[in-house]
N, C-alpha and C positions, 0 to 999 in steps of 0.2 A: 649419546646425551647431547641436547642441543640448549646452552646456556648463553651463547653472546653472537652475534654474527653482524655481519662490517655494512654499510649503506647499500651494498645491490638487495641484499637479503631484505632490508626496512622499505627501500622502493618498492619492491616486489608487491609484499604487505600492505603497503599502500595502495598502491593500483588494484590488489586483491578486495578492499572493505572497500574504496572509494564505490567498487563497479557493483558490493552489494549494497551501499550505502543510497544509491541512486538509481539503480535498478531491481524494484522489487519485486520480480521474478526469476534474480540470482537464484541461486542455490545457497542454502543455511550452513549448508553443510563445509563451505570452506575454511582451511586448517590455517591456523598461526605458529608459529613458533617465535615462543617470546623470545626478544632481542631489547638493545639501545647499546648507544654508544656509553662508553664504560665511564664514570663521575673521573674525572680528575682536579687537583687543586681547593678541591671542597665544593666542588661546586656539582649539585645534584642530577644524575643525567633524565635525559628526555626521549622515548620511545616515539615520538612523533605523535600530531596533531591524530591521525588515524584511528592509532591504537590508545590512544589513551582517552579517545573518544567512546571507543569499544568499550574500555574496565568502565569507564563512568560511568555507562548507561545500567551495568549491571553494579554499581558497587563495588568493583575491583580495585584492588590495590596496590602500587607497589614502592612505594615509597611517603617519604611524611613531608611532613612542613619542612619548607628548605630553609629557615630564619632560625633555627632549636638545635642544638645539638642533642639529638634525642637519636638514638640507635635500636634497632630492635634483630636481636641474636634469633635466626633460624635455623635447622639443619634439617636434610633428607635424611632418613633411612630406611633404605631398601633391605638391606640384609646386613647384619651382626659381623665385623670383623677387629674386633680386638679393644676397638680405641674408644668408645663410647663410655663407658667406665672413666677413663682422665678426662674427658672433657664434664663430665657430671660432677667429676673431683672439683675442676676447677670452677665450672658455674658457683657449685657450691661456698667456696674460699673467696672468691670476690663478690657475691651477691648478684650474681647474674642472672636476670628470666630469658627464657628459650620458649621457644616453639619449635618440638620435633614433628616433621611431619613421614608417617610411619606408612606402611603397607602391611598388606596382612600375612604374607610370610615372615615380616618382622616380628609384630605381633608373636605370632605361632613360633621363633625360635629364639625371640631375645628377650619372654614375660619379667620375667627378674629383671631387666632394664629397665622395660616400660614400668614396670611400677612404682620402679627409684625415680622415675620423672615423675611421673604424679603424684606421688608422696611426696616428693620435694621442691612442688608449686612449678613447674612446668607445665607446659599446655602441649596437649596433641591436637595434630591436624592430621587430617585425611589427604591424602597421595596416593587411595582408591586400593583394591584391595591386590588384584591384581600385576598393579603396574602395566595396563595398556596404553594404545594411543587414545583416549576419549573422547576426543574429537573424532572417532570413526565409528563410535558406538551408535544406536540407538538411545533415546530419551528411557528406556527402559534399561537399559542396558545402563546406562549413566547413573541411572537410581541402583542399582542392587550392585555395583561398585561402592558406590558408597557406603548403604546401607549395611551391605554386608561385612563391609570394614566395620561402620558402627558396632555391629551387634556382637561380631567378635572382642572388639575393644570394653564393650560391657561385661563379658565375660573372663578378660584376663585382667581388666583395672578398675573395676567396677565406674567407669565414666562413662555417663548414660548415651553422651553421642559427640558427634565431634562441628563445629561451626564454622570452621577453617578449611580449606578447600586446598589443594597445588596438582595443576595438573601432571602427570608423569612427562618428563623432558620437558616442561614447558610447552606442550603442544596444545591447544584449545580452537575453539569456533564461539561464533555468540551463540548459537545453541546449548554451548556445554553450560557458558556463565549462564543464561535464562535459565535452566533446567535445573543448577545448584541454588538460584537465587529462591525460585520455588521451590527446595524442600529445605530451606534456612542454611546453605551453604554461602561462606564469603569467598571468594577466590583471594587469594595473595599472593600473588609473587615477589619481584625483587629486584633491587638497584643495586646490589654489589652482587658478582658471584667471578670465578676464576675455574681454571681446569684443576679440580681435585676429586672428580672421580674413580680414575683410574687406579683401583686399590692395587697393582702392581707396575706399579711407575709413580713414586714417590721421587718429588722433587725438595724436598729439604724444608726444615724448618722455615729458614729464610726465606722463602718462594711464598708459603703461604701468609706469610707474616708481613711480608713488604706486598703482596697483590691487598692485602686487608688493608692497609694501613694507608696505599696510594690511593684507593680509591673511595676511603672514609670521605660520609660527605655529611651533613645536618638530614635526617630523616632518612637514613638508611638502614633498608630493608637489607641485611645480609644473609645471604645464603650458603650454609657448608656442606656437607658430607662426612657424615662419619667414618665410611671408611677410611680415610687418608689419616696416616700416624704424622703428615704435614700437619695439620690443623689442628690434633690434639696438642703438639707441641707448640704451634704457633701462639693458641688462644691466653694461655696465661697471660704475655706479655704483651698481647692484643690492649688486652681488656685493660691492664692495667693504664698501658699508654695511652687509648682510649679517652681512659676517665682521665688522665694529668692533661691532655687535649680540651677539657671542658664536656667530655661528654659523657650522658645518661645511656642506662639501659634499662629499656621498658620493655611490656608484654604489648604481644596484638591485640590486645580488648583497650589499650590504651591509643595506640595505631588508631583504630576504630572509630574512637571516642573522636580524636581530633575533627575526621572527617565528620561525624557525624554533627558537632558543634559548628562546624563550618555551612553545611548544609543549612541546618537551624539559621543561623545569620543572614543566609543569602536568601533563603525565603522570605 
């Protein structure tokens, strides 16, 4: 799982899009793996000029307006292990909107979940059905990942399709964003995330509570994992602190919006 990685990793990256950026007879096909140095102090981090050139062109996004104390609650899930049940407890108890973004073995073993989210004004995203690298697929091969997420998710939550995009580990190319952009896919990722997937190596309430909390910043995209019994415990007193902090939590259709009014403007 590849979530955070330190400035050789972002040079690299760079020198990678610079060389397709300005030679266009690169190859399409070269891989990312999303990174930035982690927010501290409230203050919202920066993936570099590179990559955040790359999300722009297609609409990607991964954080908000840095002047708003505005938050938006995310989590993966790959597969069902125990803790998703109290984090839905607690969304529910402080008014909190999520975006899970689901696979399709998900899907297929935790329906009784997925429809507690949708019933209870949660948004899913596509995380592809899978769980490949997507960026190594073919444009076909990228479509019926998704699609086929889709058509499963129509059938276990009756939600016609999903408009939310993450790629598996973070890995993508501009081929993947162009390819989701054409079939009304947004890509999202994310300005907070920490090591919590290792569903056996639990590091304590505390761990995920203070990595949440250090790195709260105005327009943060945060990222969790359900598997970790870290973060179901952490979250109550997140969110609480959170809000005495000054801050909102909003849905990604509100994410969206921002950008989209901003756009509007600068036209």
């Amino acid at each position: 799982m590849v979530e955070e990685h330190g400035p050789g990793i972002l040079m690299a990256a760079f020198i990678i899009i610079v060389g397709i950026l300005f030679n266009p007879f690169a190859a399409s096909a070269e891989e990312f793996h999303w990174g930035f140095k982690k927010s501290a102090n409230g203050v919202p981090p920066n993936a570099g000029a590179a990559l955040e050139s790359l999300l722009d062109r297609h609409g990607a996004i991964y954080k908000g307006k840095p002047d708003e104390k505005i938050a938006y609650l995310t989590f993966d899930n790959g597969y069902e292990n125990g803790y998703t049940e109290s984090i839905l407890d607690t969304l529910k108890k402080e008014d909190a909107p999520a975006t899970f973004f689901l696979t399709g073995h998900y899907l297929k073993s935790a329906a009784p979940l997925v429809k507690r989210m949708v019933e209870e004004g949660h948004d899913i995203g596509n995380h592809s059905y899978d769980h490949p690298n997507m960026a190594n697929l073919t444009e076909d091969g990228m479509e019926k990942e998704w699609k086929k997420f889709d058509e499963l998710l129509l059938k276990t939550a009756g939600v016609e399709r999903t408009i939310y995009a993450r790629p598996p580990e973070g890995i993508f190319n501009d081929a993947l964003l162009a390819k989701g952009n054409e079939l009304g896919y947004r890509h999202i990722f994310w300005s907070v995330a920490f090591i919590d997937w290792h569903a056996d190596k639990p590091r304590g309430r505390d761990y995920a509570y203070n990595e949440l909390m250090k790195q709260l910043h105005p327009g943060a995209v945060i990222l969790m994992h359900t598997v970790s019994p870290d973060n179901a415990e952490a979250l109550p007193d997140f969110i609480r602190d959170a809000k005495k902090a000054g801050y909102e939590f909003r849905t990604l259709d509100d994410l969206v919006m921002e950008y989209e009014n901003v756009d509007s403007i600068l036209r």
